[in-house]
N, C-alpha and C positions, 0 to 999 in steps of 0.2 A: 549648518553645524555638521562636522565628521563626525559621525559617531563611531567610526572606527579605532581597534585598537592593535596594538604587537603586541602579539606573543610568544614565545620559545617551544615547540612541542618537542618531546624528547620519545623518537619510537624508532625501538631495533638499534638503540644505541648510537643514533645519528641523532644532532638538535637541528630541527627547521622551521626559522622564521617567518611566521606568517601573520599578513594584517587579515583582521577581521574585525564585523560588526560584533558590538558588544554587546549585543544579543544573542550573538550564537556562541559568546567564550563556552559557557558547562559545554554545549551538544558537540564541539569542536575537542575540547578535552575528555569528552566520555568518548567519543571515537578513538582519539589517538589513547587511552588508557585501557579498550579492546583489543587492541591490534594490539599491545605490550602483553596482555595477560596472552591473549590466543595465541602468539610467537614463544609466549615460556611455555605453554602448553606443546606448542608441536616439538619445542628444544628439547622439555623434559620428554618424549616418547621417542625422538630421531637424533639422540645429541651426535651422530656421524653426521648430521646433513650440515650444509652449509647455511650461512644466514640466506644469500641468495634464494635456496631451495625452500627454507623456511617461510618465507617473504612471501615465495609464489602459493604453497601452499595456503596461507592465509587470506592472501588475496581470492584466490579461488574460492574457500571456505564464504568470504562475506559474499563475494559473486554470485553464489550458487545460493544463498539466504536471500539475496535479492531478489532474482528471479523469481525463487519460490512465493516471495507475499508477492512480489506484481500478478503469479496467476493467479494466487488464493483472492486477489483484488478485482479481477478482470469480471467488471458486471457483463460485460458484453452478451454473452449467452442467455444471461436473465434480461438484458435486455428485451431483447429478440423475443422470450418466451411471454414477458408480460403482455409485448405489444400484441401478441396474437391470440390471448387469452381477453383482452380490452377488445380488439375487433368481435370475437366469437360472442361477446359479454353485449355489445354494443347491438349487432345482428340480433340479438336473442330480443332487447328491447325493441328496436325498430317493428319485431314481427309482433310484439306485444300491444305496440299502438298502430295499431292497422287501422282506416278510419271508421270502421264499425267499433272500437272501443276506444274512445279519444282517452289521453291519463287525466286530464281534466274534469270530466263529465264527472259529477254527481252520481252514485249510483241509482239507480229506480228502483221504482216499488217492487218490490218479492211477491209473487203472486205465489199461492197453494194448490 
C-alpha cells in the first residue's frame, strides 16, 4: 500500500508540489507555515531587502537553531565522563573484595 500523498505548500509566495507520507502531512505544513511567519517577520523589519535576501536570512535563522540543539544534544562529553567515573567506581569495588574480605562471607562473630 502507498501511503503516500500530494500536497501543495505555499512559502514565500511560490506553490511547491510535494509527495509525502501521510504521516508527516501537520510536521511538513508546520515547517512550511514557520518559514511563512519568520519571512513576515524579517519582511516587516527589512521591507528594502529583497525576497532572495529574506530567504537567506531565514534559512540561516533555522540553521543556526539547528546547530544549536545538535550541541545542546551532544552526549558525547558525558559520555566519556560517565565511563571514567564507572571505571574509578568499579576499581574502588575490586579493592573492596580483596580475598581477605570475600562480598559473600557471612560476617563473624564481634569479639569485645
Amino acid at each position: 500500500m502507498n501511503d503516500k500523498i500530494k500536497i501543495h505548500l505555499l512559502m514565500a509566495g511560490t506553490t511547491y508540489p510535494l509527495s509525502i507520507r501521510r504521516d508527516d502531512e501537520e510536521t511538513v505544513r508546520e515547517a512550511a507555515r514557520q518559514v511563512n511567519v519568520r519571512l513576515k517577520q524579517y519582511r516587516d523589519y527589512y521591507p528594502e531587502a529583497s525576497n532572495e535576501q529574506l530567504l537567506g536570512m531565514v534559512a540561516y535563522q533555522f540553521a543556526l537553531e539547528t546547530l544549536r540543539m545538535e550541541q545542546r544534544n551532544d552526549t558525547a562529553p558525558y559520555t566519556a565522563k560517565l565511563k571514567e567515573l564507572t571505571e574509578a567506581i568499579e576499581a574502588c569495588f575490586k579493592e573492596t573484595e580483596a580475598p581477605d574480605n570475600p562480598p559473600d562471607a557471612a560476617p563473624g562473630p564481634q569479639t569485645r
